[in-house]
Structures are given as structure tokens and as C-alpha cells.
N, C-alpha and C positions, 0 to 999 in steps of 0.2 A: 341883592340887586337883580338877580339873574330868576327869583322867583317875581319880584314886580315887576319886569318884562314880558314873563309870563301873562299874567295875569291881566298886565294894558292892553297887551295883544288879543289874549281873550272877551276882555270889555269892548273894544273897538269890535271886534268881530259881531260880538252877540248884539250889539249900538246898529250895527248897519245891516244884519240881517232883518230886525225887527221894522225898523226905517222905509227896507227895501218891499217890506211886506204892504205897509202905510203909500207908499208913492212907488210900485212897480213901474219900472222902464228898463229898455235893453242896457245892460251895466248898471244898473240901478246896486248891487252889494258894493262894485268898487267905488263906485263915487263915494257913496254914505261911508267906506272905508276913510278916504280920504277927509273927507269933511268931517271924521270924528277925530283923525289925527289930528287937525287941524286946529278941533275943541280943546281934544286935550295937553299937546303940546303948552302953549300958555299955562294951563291950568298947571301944566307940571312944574314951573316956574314959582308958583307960589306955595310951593308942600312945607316951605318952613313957617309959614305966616300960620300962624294956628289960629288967628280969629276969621281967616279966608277959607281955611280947610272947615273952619266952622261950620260957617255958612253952607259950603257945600255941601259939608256932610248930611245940614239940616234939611237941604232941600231934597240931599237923593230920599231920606227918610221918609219925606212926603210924599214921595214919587214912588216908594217900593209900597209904601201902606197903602196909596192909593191902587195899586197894583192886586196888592192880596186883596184887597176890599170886593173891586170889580171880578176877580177870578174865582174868589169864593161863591160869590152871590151867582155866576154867572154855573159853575158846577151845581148849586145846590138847586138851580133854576132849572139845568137839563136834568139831575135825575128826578124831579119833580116831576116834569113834563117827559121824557123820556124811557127813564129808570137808570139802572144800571147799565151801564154801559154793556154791551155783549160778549166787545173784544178783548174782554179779561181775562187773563192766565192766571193761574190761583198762585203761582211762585215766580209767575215773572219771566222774561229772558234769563236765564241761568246765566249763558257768556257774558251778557252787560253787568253782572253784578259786579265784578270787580271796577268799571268803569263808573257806574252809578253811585258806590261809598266810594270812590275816590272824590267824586265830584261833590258829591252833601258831605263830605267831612266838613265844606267852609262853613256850615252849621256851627261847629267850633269859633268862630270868628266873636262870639258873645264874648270872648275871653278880651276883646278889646274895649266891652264896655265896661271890663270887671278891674283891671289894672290899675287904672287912674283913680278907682275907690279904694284898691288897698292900696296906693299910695302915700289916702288922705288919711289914711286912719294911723293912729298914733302906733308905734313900735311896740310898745307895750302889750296893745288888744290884737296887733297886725293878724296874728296868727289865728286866735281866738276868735272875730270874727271873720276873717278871709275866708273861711275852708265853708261857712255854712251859706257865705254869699257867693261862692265858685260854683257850689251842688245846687243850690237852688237856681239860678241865672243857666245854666246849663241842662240844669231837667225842665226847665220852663221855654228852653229853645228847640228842646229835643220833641217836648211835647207839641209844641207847634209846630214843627217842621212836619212830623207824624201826623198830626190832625188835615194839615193843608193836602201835605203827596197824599191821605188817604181817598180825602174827598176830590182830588182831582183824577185819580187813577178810579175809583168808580164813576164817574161820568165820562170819561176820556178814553179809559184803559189802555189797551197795546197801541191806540193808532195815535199816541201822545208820542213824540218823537223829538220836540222840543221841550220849550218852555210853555208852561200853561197857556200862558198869554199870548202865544201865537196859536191857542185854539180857540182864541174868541172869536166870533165873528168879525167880521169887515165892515161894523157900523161903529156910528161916530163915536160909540162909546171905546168900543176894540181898538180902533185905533188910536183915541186919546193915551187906552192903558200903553199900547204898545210905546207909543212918544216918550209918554213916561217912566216907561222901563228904560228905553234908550239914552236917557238924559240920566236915569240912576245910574245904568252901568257907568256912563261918561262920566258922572261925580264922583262914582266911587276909586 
């Protein structure tokens, strides 16, 4: 329980930061603080209804694809136009690595789409096929995860300080993703 508080806490935060970005005004974090509490409280109401968690799980998915869609196209657009970013460190801030695999370990989190398949599979094969659907659904998330931080840290590089999608621009597309991200953290 005490890591799912964690983690609301951190949703709501990353909800109203991105929010605050879309509609800037003086208290503009805490309000969006508040009014995400506000989302999600309810929502927390209904975590045993699994055709409601459904749903929203469905919708954060469309919200975080639509996400990576915009922030990839919008990377591979500035080093088109741009290049490489300049402010690149070939190894990175050294002290943030321990903060930075702390934080993409959630990358691991595929393990929640992999469970409820070795549930389905008969006791029998459980084992037999689990182990070669755990390595594949895991190097396939690794690989993505690596593809995206690659291509956004070269168009971006050191002055990326957040989340990609707070380095879009502030047109109507930027701000659509940023909504979007905000309403995924909220789902999820």
C-alpha cells in the first residue's frame, strides 16, 4: 500500500506539472494538484471493478501511444532540421544515474501484461511456455525504452530535465500531448 501511495502521489504531481505547463497562471501546480486529487479519489473507488479499471487502462494506452507518437515524430523532426543536439554528454550526468535506473526500472512493469497469460496457460505447459514469453515481452520493452530515450536524448540532450513531452513546443499539438500524458498518469 505504502508503494501505491507512492506512486498516486507521484502521478498527481507529474498530472499537474504538465497541466500547469498547458494553462500557466500564479498557483497554477497547486490547483492542477488539487483537481487531480479530485480525478483520482473516485477513480480509487472503483480498483476492484475490473471492467472499469479496463476501461481506463484502455484509455491511458491511447493517451501514452498517442504520446510516444507525437514525441518521437516531433525528435526525429528537430534532429532533421536541427541535428544533434549539442548539449550532449557522451556518459551523461554520472550523480543522476542512480536516480535515472531507479526511475526506468518501471520499464519492468510489462511483467503486468505477462501474468494474467501465464495464468491462462494450462499447468502443464505453465512453465514451458512462460519463461520464453517473460524474455521476449521484456527485451521487447527494453528495446523500446532504448530506442525512444535514445532518440530523444539526441535531439534534446542535457537540457531534457523532464519528460520529453514537456520539450514539445507550446502549439496545439504540444499541448494536446501534454493533456494526454496528464490524463494517462491520472488512469494509470
Amino acid at each position: 500500500i505504502q508503494n501505491g501511495k507512492k506512486f498516486l502521489a507521484k502521478g498527481v504531481q507529474i498530472a499537474a506539472g504538465v497541466l500547469a505547463e498547458v494553462w500557466p497562471f500564479d498557483g497554477s501546480f497547486r490547483a492542477f494538484v488539487c483537481v487531480a486529487i479530485v480525478v483520482v479519489t473516485p477513480i480509487s473507488f472503483f480498483s476492484n471493478n475490473l471492467s472499469m479499471m479496463a476501461v481506463f487502462s484502455a484509455m491511458a494506452v491511447v493517451m501514452v501511444v498517442f504520446c510516444v507518437v507525437v514525441t518521437i515524430e516531433e525528435s526525429a523532426r528537430s534532429i532533421a532540421n536541427f541535428g544533434v543536439s549539442p548539449v550532449i554528454k557522451p556518459i551523461g550526468a554520472v550523480p543522476s544515474w542512480a536516480l535515472f535506473f531507479a526511475s526506468q526500472l518501471t520499464a519492468l512493469e510489462g511483467i503486468c501484461v505477462v501474468l494474467p497469460v501465464r495464468r491462462s496457460l494450462s499447468p502443464s505447459n505453465r512453465q514451458e511456455k512462460f519463461v520464453p514469453l517473460l524474455t521476449w515481452t521484456l527485451c521487447g520493452i527494453v528495446t523500446m525504452y532504448l530506442f525512444y530515450a535514445s532518440l530523444g536524448y539526441l535531439a534534446f540532450g542535457a537540457s531534457l530535465k523532464t519528460s520529453e513531452v514537456s520539450a514539445l513546443r507550446l502549439d496545439v499539438l504540444g499541448k494536446i500531448a501534454r493533456v494526454a500524458l496528464a490524463i494517462n498518469v491520472t488512469l494509470t
